[in-house]
RODO-2510 file (C-alpha; in nm, 4 decimals, decimal comma):
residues 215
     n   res          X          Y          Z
     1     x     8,0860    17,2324     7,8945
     2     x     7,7866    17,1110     8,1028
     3     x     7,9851    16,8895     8,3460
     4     x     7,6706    16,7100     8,4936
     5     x     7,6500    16,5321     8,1557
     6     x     8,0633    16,3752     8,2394
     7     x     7,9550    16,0920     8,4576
     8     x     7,7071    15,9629     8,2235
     9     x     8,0028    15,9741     7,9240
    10     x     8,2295    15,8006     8,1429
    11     x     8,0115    15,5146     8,2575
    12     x     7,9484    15,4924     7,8430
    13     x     8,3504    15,4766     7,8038
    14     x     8,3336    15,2324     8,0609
    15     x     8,0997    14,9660     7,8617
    16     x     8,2759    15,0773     7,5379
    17     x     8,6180    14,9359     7,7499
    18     x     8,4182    14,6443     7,8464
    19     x     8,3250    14,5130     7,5247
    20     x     8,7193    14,6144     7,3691
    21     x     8,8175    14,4078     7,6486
    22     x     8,5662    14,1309     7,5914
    23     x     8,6909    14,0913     7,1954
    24     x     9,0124    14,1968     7,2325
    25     x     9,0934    13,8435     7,4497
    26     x     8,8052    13,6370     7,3397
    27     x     8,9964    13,7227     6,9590
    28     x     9,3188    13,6569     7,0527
    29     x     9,2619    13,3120     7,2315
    30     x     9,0335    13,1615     6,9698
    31     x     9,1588    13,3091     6,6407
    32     x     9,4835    13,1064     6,6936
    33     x     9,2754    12,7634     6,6724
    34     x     9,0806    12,8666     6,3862
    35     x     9,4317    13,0244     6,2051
    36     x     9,5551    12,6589     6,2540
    37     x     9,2570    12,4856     6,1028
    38     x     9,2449    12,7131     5,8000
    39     x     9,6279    12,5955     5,7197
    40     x     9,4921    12,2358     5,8086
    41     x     9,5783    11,9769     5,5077
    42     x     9,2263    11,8214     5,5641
    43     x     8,9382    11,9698     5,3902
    44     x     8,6765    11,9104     5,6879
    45     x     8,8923    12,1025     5,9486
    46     x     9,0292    12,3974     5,6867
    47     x     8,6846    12,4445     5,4759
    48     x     8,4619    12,5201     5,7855
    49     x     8,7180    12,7821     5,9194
    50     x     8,7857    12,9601     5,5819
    51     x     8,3679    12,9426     5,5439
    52     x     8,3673    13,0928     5,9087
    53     x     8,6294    13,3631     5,8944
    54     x     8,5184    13,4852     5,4776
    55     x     8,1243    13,5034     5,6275
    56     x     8,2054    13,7248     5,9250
    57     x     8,4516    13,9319     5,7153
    58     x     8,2485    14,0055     5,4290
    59     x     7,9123    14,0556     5,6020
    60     x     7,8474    14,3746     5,8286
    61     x     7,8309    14,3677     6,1872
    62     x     7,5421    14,5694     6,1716
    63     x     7,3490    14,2469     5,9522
    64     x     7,5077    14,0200     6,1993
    65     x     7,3915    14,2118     6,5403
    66     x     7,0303    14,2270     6,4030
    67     x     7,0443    13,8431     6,2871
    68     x     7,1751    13,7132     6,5669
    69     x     6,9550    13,9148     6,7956
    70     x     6,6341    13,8665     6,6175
    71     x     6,6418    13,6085     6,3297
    72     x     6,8594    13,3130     6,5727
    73     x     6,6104    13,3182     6,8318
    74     x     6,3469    13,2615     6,5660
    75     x     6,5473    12,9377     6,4418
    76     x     6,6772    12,8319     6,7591
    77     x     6,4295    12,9256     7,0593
    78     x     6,7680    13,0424     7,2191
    79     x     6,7165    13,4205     7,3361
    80     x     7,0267    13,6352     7,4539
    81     x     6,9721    13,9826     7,5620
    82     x     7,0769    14,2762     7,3830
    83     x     7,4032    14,2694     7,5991
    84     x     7,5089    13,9113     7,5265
    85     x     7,4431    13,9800     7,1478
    86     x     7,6802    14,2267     7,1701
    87     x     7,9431    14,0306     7,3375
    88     x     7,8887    13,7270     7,1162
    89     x     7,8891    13,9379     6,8105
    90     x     8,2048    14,1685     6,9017
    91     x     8,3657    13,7829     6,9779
    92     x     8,2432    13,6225     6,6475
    93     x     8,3474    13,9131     6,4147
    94     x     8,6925    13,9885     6,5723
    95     x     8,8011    13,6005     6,6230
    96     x     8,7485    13,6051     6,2182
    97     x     8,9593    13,8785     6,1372
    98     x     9,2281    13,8010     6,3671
    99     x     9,2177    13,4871     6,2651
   100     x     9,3369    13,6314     5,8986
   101     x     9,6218    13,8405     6,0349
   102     x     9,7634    13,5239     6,2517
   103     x     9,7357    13,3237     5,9269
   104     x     9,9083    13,5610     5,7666
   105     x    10,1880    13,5948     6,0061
   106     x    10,2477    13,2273     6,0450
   107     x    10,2744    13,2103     5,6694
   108     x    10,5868    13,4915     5,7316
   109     x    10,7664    13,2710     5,8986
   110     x    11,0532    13,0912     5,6836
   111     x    11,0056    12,7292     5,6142
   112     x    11,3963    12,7210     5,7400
   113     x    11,2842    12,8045     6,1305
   114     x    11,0592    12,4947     6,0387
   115     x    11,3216    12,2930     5,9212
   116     x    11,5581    12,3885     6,2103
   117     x    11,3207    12,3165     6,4640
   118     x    11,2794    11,9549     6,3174
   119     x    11,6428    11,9405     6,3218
   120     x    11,6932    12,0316     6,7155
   121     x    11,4402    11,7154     6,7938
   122     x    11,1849    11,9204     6,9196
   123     x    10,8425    11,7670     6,9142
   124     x    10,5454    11,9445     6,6520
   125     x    10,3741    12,1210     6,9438
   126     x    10,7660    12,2659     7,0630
   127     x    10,7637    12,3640     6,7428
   128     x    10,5268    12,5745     6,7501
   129     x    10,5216    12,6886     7,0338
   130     x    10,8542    12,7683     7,1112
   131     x    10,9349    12,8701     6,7566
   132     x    10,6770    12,9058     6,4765
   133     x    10,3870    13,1192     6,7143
   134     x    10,6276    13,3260     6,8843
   135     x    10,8013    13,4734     6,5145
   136     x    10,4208    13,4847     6,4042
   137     x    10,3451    13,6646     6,6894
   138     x    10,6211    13,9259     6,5703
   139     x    10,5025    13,9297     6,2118
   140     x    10,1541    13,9972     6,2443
   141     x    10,1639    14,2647     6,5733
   142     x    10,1486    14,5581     6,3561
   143     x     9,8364    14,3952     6,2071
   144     x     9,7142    14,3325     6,5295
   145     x     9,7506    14,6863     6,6349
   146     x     9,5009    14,8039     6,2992
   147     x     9,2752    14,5146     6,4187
   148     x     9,2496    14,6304     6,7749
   149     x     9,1849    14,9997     6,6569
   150     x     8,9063    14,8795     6,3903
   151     x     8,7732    14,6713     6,7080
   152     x     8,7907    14,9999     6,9614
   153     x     8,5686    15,1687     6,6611
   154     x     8,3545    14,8670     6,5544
   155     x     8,1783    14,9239     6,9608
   156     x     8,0417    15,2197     6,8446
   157     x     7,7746    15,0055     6,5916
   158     x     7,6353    14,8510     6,9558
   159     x     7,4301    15,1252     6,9855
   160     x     7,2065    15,0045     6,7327
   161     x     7,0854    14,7245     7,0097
   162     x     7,0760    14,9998     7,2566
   163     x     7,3361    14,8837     7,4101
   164     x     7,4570    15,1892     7,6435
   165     x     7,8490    15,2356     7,5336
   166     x     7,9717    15,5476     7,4584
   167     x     7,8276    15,6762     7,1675
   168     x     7,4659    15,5467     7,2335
   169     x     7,5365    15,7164     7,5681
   170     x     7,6584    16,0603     7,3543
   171     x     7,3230    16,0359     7,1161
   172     x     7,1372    16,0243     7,4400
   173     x     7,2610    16,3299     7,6004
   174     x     7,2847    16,5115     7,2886
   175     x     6,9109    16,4569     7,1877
   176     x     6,8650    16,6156     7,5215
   177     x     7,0517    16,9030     7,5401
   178     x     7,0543    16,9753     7,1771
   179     x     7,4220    17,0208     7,1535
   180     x     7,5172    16,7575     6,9144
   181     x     7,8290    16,9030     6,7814
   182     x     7,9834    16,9468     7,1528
   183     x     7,9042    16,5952     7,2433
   184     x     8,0285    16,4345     6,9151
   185     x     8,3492    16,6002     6,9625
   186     x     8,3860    16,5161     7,2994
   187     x     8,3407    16,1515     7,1913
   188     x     8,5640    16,1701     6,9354
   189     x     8,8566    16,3021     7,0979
   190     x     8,7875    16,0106     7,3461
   191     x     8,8582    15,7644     7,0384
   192     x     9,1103    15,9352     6,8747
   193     x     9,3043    15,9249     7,2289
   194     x     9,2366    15,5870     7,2782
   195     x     9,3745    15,4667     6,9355
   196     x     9,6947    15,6700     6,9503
   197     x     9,7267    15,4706     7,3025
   198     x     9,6787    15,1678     7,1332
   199     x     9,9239    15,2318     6,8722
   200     x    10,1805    15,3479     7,0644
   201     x    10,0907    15,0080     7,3375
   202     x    10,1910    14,8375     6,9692
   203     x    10,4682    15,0241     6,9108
   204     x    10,6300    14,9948     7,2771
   205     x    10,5831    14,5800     7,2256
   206     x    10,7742    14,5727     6,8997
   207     x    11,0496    14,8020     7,0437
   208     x    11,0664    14,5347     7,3844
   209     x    11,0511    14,1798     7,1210
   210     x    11,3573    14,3410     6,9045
   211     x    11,5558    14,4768     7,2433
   212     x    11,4907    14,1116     7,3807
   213     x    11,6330    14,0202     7,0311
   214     x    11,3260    13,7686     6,8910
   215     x    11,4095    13,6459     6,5780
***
């Protein structure tokens, strides 16, 4: 192992982090409003979001770095540097697909927790916040967890923009030490650790919701 070359790996782990980070929350906080418009009964709120979430999950993020890096600026005379691409990208991509598994959890919750809520007086935002979101929340972790794995590995296409994360970081010191195979592995391990972490993060939260006894 040539141990100059660690530093270098972990400062890449350390932007890889960044941008998990980065659309791990920016996901989670605005895939709950767009979730909410898709189930919306009017067709100028729900159409847009559906639009939104089935063009981001049915076009690469590969396309979608290059076109909003390159082609938006063209249309828009708005430039963003390789590192807020990324960002807004990672954001745009992940908001859709979480978007999905929150719409798909709220649909798992029984129209009878509706019902009841209606019942106890509680007004439509109670409702769902202190009933509906919370069981959704439940439903759709395991989902989550996948999501937030796919995220941790969907980093990795950043180094197409140069972007210095962990395997643009790996490319660069195996082109020059001509050891691609140790590198690779290296970097590998380093995601297959940090998706068993995740998973078991997942696991540990389901475990503390049903020893807390949510319904």
């Amino acid at each position: 192992m040539q141990w100059q070359f660690v530093p270098a790996l972990l400062n890449g782990l350390s932007v890889t982090l960044f941008y998990f980070a980065l659309g791990t929350i920016g996901s989670m906080v605005l895939a709950l409003p767009v979730s909410l418009a898709m189930a919306h009964k009017h067709r100028l709120i729900r159409l847009p979001a559906i639009a939104y979430v089935e063009f981001f999950r049915n076009t690469p993020l590969l396309v979608q770095l290059f076109w909003l890096h390159f082609a938006l600026p063209m249309l828009t005379g708005f430039n963003t540097s390789v590192q807020q691409t990324a960002g807004i990208a990672i954001v745009l991509v992940m908001t859709a697909y979480m978007a999905e598994v929150y719409r798909s959890g709220l649909g798992g919750v029984a129209k009878g927790q509706h019902e009841a809520a209606f019942a106890l007086g509680l007004t439509s935002a109670q409702r769902w916040w202190l009933v509906v979101i919370p069981q959704a929340f439940r439903i759709a972790l395991p989902a989550i967890g996948n999501t937030l794995v796919s995220l941790l590995k969907a980093t990795a296409i950043l180094s197409i923009l140069s972007v210095p994360e962990l395997m643009r970081t790996t490319s660069r010191i195996s082109d020059y030490t001509a050891d691609p195979i140790l590198f690779y592995s290296i970097s590998a391990l380093i995601y297959i650790a940090l998706g068993l972490l995740l998973a078991q993060v997942t696991r540990r939260i389901e475990l503390r919701l049903a020893r807390w006894g949510a319904p």
